[in-house]
TILUMPA-263108 format. One record per residue (C-alpha): residue in one letter; x, y, z. Coordinates in steps of 0.02 Angstrom, whole numbers, plus 50000, padded with zeros to 5 digits. Example, Ala and Ser with C-alpha at 12.3 -4.5 7.8 and 13.67 -1.06 7.14 Angstrom:
# residues 2
A506154977550390 S506844994750357 
***
This chain:
# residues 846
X548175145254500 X548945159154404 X549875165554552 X550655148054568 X551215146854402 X551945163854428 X552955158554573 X553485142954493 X554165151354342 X554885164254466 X555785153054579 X557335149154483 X557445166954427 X557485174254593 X558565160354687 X559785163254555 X559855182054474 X560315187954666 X561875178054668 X562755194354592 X563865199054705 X563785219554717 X562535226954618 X563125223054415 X562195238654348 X562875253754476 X563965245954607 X565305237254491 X565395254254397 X565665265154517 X566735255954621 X567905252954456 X567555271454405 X568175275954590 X569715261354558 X570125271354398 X570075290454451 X571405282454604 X572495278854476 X572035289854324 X573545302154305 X574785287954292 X573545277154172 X573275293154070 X575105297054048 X575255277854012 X574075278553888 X574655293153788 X576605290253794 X576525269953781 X575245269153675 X574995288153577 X573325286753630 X573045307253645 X571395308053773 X572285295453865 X570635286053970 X569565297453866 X570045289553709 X568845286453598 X568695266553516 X567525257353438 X567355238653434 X566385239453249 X564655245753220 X563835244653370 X564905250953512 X565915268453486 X566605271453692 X567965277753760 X569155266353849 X568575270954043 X566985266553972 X567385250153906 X568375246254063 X566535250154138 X565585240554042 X566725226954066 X566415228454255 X564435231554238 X564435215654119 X565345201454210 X563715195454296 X562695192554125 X562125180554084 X561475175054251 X562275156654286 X564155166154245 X563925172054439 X564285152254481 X565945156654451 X566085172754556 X566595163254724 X568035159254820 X568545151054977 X570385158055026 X570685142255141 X572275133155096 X571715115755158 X570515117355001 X571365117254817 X570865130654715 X569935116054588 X568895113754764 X568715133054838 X567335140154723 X565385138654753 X564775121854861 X563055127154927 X562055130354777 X560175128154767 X559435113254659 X558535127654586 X560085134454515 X560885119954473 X559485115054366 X559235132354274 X560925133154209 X561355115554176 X560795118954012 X561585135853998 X563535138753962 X564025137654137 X563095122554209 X563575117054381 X564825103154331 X565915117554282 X565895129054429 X567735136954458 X568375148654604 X568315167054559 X570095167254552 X570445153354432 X569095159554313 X569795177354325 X571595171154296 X571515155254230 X572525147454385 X572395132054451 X573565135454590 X574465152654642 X575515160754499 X576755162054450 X577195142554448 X575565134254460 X574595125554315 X573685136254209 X572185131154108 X572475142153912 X570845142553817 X569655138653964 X567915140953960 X568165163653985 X568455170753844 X568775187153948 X570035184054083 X571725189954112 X572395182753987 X571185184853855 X571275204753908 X573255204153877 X572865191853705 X571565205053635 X572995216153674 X574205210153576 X572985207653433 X572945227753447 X574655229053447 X575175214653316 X573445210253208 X573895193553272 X573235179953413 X574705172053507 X574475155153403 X575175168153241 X573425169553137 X573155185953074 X571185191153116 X571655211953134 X572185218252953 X571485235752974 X571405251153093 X569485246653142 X569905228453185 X571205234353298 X570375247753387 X568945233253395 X570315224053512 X570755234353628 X568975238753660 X568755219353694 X570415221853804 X569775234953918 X568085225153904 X568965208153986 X570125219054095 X568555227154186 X567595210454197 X569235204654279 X568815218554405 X567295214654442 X568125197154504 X569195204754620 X567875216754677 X566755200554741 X568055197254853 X567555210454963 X565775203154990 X565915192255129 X564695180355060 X565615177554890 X567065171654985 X566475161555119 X565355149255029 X563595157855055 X562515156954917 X561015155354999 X561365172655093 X560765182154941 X559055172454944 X558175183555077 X556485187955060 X556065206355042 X554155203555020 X553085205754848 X552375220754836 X551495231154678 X552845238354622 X553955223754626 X552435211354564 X553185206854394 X554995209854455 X555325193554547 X557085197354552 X556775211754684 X555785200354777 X557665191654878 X559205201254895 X560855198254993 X561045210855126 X562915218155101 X562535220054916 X560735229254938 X561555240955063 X563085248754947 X561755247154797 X560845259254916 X562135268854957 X563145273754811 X564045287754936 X564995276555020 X565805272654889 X567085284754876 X569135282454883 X570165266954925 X571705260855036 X573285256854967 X573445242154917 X575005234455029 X575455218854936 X577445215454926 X577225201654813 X576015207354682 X575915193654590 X574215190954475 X573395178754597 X573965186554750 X572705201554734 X571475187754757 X572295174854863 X574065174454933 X573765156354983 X574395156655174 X572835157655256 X572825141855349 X571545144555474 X572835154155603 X572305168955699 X572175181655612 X573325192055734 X574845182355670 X574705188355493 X575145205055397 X573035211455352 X574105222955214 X574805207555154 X573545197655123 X572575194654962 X570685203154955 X569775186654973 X570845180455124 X570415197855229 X568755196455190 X568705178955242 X569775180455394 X568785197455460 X567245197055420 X565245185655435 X563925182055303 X562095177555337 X562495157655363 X564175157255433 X564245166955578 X564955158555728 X565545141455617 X567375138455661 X566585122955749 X565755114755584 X567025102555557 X566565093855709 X565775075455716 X563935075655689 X563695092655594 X562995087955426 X563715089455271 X562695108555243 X563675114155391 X565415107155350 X564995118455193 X565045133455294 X566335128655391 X567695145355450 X568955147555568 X568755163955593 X567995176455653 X567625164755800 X566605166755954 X568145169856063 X568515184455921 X566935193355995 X566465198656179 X564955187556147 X565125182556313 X564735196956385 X563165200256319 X562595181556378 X563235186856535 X562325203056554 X563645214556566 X563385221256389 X562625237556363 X561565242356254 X561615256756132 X560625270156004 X560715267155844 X559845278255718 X559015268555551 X558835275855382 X557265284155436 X558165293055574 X557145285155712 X558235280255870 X558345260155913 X559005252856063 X559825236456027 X561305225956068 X562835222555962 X564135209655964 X566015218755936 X567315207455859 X569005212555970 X570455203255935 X571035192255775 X571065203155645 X570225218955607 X569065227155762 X567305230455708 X566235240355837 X564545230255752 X565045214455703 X563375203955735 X561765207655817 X560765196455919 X558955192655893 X557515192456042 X557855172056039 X559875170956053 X559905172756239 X558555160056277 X559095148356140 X560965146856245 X560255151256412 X558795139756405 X559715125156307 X558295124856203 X559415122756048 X560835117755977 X562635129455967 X562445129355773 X560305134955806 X561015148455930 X562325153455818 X561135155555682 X559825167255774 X561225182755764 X561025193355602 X561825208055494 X560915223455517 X561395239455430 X562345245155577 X563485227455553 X563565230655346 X563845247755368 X565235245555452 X565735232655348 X565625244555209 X566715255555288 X568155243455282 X567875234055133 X567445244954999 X569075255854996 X570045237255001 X569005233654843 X569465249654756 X571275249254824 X571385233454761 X570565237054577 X571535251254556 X573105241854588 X572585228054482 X572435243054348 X574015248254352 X574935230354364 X573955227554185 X574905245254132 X576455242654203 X577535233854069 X578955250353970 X580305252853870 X581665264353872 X582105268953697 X583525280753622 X584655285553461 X583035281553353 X583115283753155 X582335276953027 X583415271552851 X583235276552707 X583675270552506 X584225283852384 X582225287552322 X581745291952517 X581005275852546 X581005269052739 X581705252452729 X582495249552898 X582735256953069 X583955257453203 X583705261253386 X584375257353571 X583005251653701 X583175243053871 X581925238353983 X581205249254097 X579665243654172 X579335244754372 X578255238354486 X577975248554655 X579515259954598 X580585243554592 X581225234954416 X580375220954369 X581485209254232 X581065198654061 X581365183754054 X581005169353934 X580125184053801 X579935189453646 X580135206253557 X579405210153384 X579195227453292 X577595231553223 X577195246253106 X575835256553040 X575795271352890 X574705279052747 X575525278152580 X575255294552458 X573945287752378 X572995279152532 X571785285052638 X571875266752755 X573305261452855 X574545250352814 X575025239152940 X576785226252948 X577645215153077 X579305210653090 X579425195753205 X580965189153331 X581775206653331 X582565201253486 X582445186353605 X582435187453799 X583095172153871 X583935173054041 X583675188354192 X585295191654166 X584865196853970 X585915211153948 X584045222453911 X583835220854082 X585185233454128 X585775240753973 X585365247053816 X585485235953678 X585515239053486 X583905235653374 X584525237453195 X583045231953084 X582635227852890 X580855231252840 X580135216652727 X579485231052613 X579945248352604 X578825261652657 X578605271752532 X579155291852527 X577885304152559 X576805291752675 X575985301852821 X575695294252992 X577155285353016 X577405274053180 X578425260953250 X577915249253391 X578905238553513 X577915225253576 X578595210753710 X577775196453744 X578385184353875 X578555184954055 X578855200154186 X579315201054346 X578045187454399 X576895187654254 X576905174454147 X576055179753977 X576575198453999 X576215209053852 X576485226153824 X576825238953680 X577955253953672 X577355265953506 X578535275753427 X577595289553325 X578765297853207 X578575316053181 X579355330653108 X580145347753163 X580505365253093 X582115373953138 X582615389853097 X583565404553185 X582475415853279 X582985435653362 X581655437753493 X582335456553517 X582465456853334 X583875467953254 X584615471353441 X584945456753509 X585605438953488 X584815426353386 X584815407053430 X584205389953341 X582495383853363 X581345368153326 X579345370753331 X578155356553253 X577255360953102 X575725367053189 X576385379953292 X576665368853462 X578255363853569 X579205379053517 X580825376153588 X582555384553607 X583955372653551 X585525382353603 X586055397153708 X587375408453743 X588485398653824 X589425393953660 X590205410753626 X589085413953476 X588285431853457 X586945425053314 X586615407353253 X585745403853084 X585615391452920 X585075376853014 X585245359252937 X584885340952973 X585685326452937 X584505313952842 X584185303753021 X583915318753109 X584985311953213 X586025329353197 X585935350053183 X587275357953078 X587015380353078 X587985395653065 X588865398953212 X589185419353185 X590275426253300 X590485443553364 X591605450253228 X590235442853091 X591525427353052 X590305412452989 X590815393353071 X589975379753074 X589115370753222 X588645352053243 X587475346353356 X587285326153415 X585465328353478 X585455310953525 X586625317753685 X586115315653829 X587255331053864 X586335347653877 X586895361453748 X588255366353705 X588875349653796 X588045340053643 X589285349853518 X589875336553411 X591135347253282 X591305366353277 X592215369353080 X593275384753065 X594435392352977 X595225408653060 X595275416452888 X593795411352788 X591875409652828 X590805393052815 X589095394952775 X587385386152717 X588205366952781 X587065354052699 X587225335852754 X587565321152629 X586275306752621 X587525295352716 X587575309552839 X589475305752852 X589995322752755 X589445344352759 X589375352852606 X589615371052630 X589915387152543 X591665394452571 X592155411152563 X593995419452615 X594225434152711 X595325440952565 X595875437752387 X597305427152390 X598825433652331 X599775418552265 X598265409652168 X598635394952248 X596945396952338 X595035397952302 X594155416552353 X592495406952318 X591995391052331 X591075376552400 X591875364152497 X591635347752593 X591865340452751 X592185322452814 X591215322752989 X592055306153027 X594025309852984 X593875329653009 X594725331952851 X593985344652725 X594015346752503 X593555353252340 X592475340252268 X593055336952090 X594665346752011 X595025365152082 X594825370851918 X593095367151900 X592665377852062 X594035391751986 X592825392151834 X591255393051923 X591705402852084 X589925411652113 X589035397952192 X588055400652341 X586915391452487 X587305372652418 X586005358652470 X586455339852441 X584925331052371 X584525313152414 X585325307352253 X587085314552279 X586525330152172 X587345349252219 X585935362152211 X586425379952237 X586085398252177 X587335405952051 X587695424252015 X587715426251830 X587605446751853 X587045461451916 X585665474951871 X585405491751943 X586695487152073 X585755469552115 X586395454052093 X585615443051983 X585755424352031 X585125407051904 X584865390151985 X586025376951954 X586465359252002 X587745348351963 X588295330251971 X590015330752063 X590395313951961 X590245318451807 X590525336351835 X589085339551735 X588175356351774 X586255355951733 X585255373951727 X583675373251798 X583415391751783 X584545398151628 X583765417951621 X584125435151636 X583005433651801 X583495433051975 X583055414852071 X583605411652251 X583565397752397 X583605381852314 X582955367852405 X582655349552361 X581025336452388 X581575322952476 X581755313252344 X582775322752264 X581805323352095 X581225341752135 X581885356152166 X580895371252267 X581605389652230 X581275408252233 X581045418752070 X580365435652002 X580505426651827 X578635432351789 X579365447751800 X578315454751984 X579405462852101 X579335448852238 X580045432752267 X578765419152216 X578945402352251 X579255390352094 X579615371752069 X580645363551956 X580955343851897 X582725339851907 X582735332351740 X581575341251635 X581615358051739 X580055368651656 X579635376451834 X577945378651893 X577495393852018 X576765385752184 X576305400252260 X576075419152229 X576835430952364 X576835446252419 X577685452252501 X579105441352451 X579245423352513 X580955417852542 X582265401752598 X581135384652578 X581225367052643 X579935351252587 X579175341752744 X579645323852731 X578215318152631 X578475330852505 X576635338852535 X577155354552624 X578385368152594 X578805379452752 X579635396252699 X579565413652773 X578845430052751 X579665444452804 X580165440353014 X578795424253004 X578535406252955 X577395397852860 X576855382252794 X575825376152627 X575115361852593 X575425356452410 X573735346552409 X572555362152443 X573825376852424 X573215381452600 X574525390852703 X574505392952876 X575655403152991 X576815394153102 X577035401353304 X578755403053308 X579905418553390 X579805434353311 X581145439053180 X580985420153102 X582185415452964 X582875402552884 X581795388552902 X582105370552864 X580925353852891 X581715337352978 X581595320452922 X580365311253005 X581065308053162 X580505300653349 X580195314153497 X580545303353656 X578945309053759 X578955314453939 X579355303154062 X577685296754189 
***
């Protein structure tokens, strides 16, 4: 009595837990795992350059307090997952035939068992949809078919591209903000990658014959009850293609290119021209996964059935009903006919068997072990002791049949996953001639850039159309530690293919609702489009723009016998990288400045006979150096040294010095001077006399509020000059000592908000250069750090918490918040350092 109540409670279970198609827990994994590593160096370089996601795949997310994976993972556990909890496997079937409607194609021959077990689940049978239509929401073959939004999965396509968004956004596409901090976010895209490798799994069923020609009742064969397996009921049936790959994980090893012309997102599954033609007349490469598996290949219970539609088959057969394979597919014929040989086959246990097999030869693919015939096929046909559809029915799959089978499906489900991978990562910008804006206190408030579209499908452009583009963005104030996150919606609207992004780059110029504040760390920008591509409807995608910051400075690899050129190397020590060369005539190059976009290099240019001009570079060119020389300023008989850029970035401040005392008075000997980059013309600021009164001042910097920094010789002492720090507001001609002392100070710099400035000094009296910092209004300086030897020429980083400066022939940087310094890798004989703006570094291409 026990043992019946056992079975009776272990009925349901078993008819229904074996409906999986492959194996949930090892064969969904690896075949995705295989899908992924197929694709893996483009995805990675996706990953990292779309999305600044450094490990690429390997990233490491978290979707709150229970899950920390990295994203392959999650696209894994997405494919292990689709199959729980049981009755979601109702929805895991489609029938590629295009006489049925996609509302009709999914599972028709499921037990009572079933249909009572999960009719009070989430998924009852009045629900049932085709495996394509729940993975994609479809109705009928994209892109123009009806689409059902907010069906019953949660974790479809376009649920996967939705959570996206939400990563990308902190929004859901109806505009309600649910992701207001970094964990939230990260918390989406795991749920992304989740849905995306659940949407895998779909596609993968389609390579089990079964799954897509109605069989349900093929996974329902008895394997026997055994110890082991006593209180495991759902090891006691199993569906013969899915037991074999679960019990052969090594076949499972690289795919075949997936062929399709037309990817669009239903096609992987169904292309919808399979009308029940031979399959000789159609392109296999062509065709969508479910369709070849269809067209090609048998399950358990509908082998031999292209005659089920025929009067007096009941209404289980019309079920099962196939064109193809067919009898005349097979040289069936000859084995009834005795003309058939026989051959060895070795079994698992290595034990040679002699036994017939049916080939399939013609309409479609050619499979050596198609079906195998049982003791009782002959006789049943020979002996007309039963019907075609009883004859039909005594062939079966044996491993040689699935293992073949294998052979050819298995790569088409990886080919086909890993394609499906990289159609989710397809969508890109192109983006150029980025800067950010900033007010007179250093605060971001806007930013300006050129993008066009640039995504590709198969190497070929694919267009948006009927989209939307809106800028999100992401930093950590000064006195955070958590990000703060904005959006900035209808940037830019895509209407028409013919929208000029399609071809061209167009211009973004952008207004932040609220400023980001100076000195805020972790700066980024994101581009994020929403609408249709290429085929898609729904597309979304996000282009990150991380802003960063660079060093320059003139380095002499030979040191003192050779030339020296302009550099830029990030703050810690990587991308060290040679900016000009010796094509422009130059024997050294030095003083390097940049404009307040970084959109531009000013330096020394010192030619051969030690004459000082000035260089400047557009290094938004797309013209290699020195092609991306925007202005060369010279003067054939005066030098032009320390340039300094004005916070409009329109003008160069410079120190000017003539190559002799002029005669008449009529000129300056000394002097600083400025430059309009925009009309070429050059002046004194202010009245000549002014300069003619003050005519020691040396290495000028601009400050962010319109302020003149610069050193001034007040004297000498034991045959050294002795130099004060001044600045001065060329308005008012007001001059304001910030170091009034019988002390030498050198190398003024200011913070970048121009309330600070950072300078040199032995005013403790020491015999090196130690590095002091004074308040613009209220100067009292303050000594930063203590060097020795001496530490010399300084520059803030943007957010005012580092100085870099150098040391002899090297750079280094401190950080103001610790008062840590740490060397920078940078070519020997290093000097004159100075720190960008923040500024975007266009990544590699793919």
């Amino acid at each position: 009595m026990k043992i019946l109540m056992l079975l009776a409670l272990a009925i349901p279970i078993i008819y229904f837990s074996d409906a999986n198609a492959f194996d949930d827990k090892r064969t969904h994994p690896q075949i995705t795992q295989k899908a992924i590593d197929g694709v893996s160096v483009k995805i990675e370089k996706y990953l990292q350059t779309n999305l600044t996601l450094p490990q690429g795949l390997a990233t490491i997310i978290s979707d709150g307090p229970q899950s920390t994976m990295s994203i392959r993972e999650w696209l894994l556990l997405g494919a292990k997952q689709e199959d729980d909890p049981m009755c979601r496997a109702s929805n895991h079937f489609h029938n590629p035939r295009n006489d049925l409607s996609w509302a009709d194609s999914g599972l028709a021959d499921q037990n009572w068992f079933v249909n009572r077990r999960c009719s009070v689940s989430l998924y009852p049978p009045e629900k049932i949809t085709s495996a394509v239509q729940w993975a994609t929401a479809y109705y009928a073959p994209a892109p123009n078919g009806s689409r059902q939004i907010g069906g019953d999965n949660d974790e479809d396509w376009a649920h996967a591209r939705e959570y996206l968004y939400v990563f990308l956004t902190g929004k859901t596409f109806v505009g309600k903000l649910i992701a207001k901090d970094e964990s939230m976010r990260q918390a989406f895209l795991a749920s992304s990658m989740e849905a995306l490798g659940k949407v895998l799994h779909l596609l993968q069923d389609m390579a089990v014959p079964s799954h897509v020609r109605n069989d349900f009742l093929s996974h329902l064969q008895h394997t026997g009850i055994t110890g082991p397996t006593l209180f495991s009921p759902t090891k006691w049936a199993y569906e013969k293609f899915e037991r074999f790959v679960e019990t052969h994980p090594e076949i499972i090893t690289g795919g075949t290119v997936c062929g399709l012309a037309q990817k669009t997102l239903t096609n992987f599954w169904d292309t919808n021209v399979y009308d029940g033609q031979s399959p000789d007349l159609l392109d296999m490469l062509q065709m969508g996964l479910a369709e070849y598996t269809n067209m090609n290949f048998a399950s358990d219970n509908t082998i031999f059935t292209e005659s089920n539609l025929d009067a007096g088959s009941n209404s289980d057969g019309i079920k099962y009903y196939h064109p193809y394979p067919r009898r005349t597919s097979t040289n069936v014929q000859q084995y009834l006919d005795g003309v058939l040989r026989p051959e060895i086959v070795f079994g698992e246990d290595n034990v040679p068997d002699t036994s017939f097999y049916i080939a399939k030869i013609q309409d479609g693919e050619r499979i050596d072990h198609f079906i195998k015939p049982t003791y009782f096929s002959k006789p049943l046909i020979t002996n007309e002791t039963g019907d075609l559809q009883t004859f039909h029915r005594s062939f079966m799959l044996d491993d040689a049949c699935v293992s073949e089978y294998t052979s050819k499906l298995i790569p088409k489900a990886v080919g086909y996953s890993a394609s499906l991978i990289e159609y989710f990562f397809r969508g890109d910008f192109d983006v150029k001639d980025v800067f950010v804006r900033r007010d007179p206190g250093g605060n971001i408030v806007g930013i300006n850039m050129k993008i066009t579209n640039s995504s590709k499908l198969d190497a070929q452009p694919e267009l948006l159309v009927m989209g939307d583009i809106e800028l999100s963005y992401r930093y950590i104030a000064p006195q955070d530690r958590q990000a703060t996150y904005g959006l900035i919606e209808n940037v830019y609207d895509v209407d028409y293919k013919t929208n000029a992004i399609n071809f061209d780059y167009v211009d973004l110029v952008t207004d932040l609702p609220n400023s980001i504040p100076l000195g805020s760390k972790d700066i980024s920008f994101t581009i994020v489009y929403r609408g249709r591509l290429g085929d898609e409807e729904g597309c979304v995608f996000g282009k990150v723009l991380p802003f960063t910051s660079k060093i320059a400075y003139s380095g002499q690899p030979q040191c003192g016998s050779g030339p020296s050129h302009i550099y830029t190397v990030h703050p810690d020590g990587t991308k060290d990288t040679q900016i000009t060369n010796d094509a422009d005539g130059y024997a050294w190059r030095g003083m390097p400045a940049w404009s307040p976009d970084g959109r531009m290099l000013a330096f020394n240019g010192i030619t051969s006979r030690n004459q000082y001009e000035i260089v400047v570079l557009d290094l938004t060119s797309d013209q290699p150096y020195p092609g991306n020389i925007y202005r060369k300023l010279r003067h054939a008989d005066a030098h032009y040294i320390a340039p300094s850029f004005s916070p409009d970035g329109e003008r160069l401040l410079a120190e000017r010095l003539l190559l002799r005392h002029p005669q008449d008075g009529q000129d300056l000997y000394h002097s600083l001077i400025y430059f309009n980059l925009i009309t070429d013309e050059w002046y004194f600021e202010g009245s000549k006399d002014f300069w003619s009164q003050n005519p020691y001042a040396e290495l000028p910097r601009w400050s962010s509020r319109y302020e003149t920094v610069f050193q001034y010789q007040v004297g000498t002492q034991n045959g050294e000059n002795i130099y004060n720090i001044w600045s001065v507001d060329l308005d008012t001609k007001s001059i304001k000592y910030l170091t009034d002392e019988w002390a030498d100070s050198r190398w003024p710099n200011w913070s970048p908000d121009g309330e600070s400035v950072v300078f040199g000094s032995k005013r403790d009296g020491g015999s090196y250069y130690d590095i002091w910092l004074a308040n613009r209004i209220n100067p009292n300086p303050v000594k930063l750090v203590e060097c020795q030897p001496s530490c010399s020429v300084y520059s803030f980083s943007p957010d005012s918490r580092a100085i870099v400066f150098q040391i002899a022939g090297l750079l280094y940087t401190v950080n103001l918040d610790n008062m840590q310094a740490n060397p920078v890798s940078s070519t020997w004989c290093s000097s004159t350092p100075e720190w960008s703006p923040h500024v975007y570094e266009k990544p590699p291409a793919p």
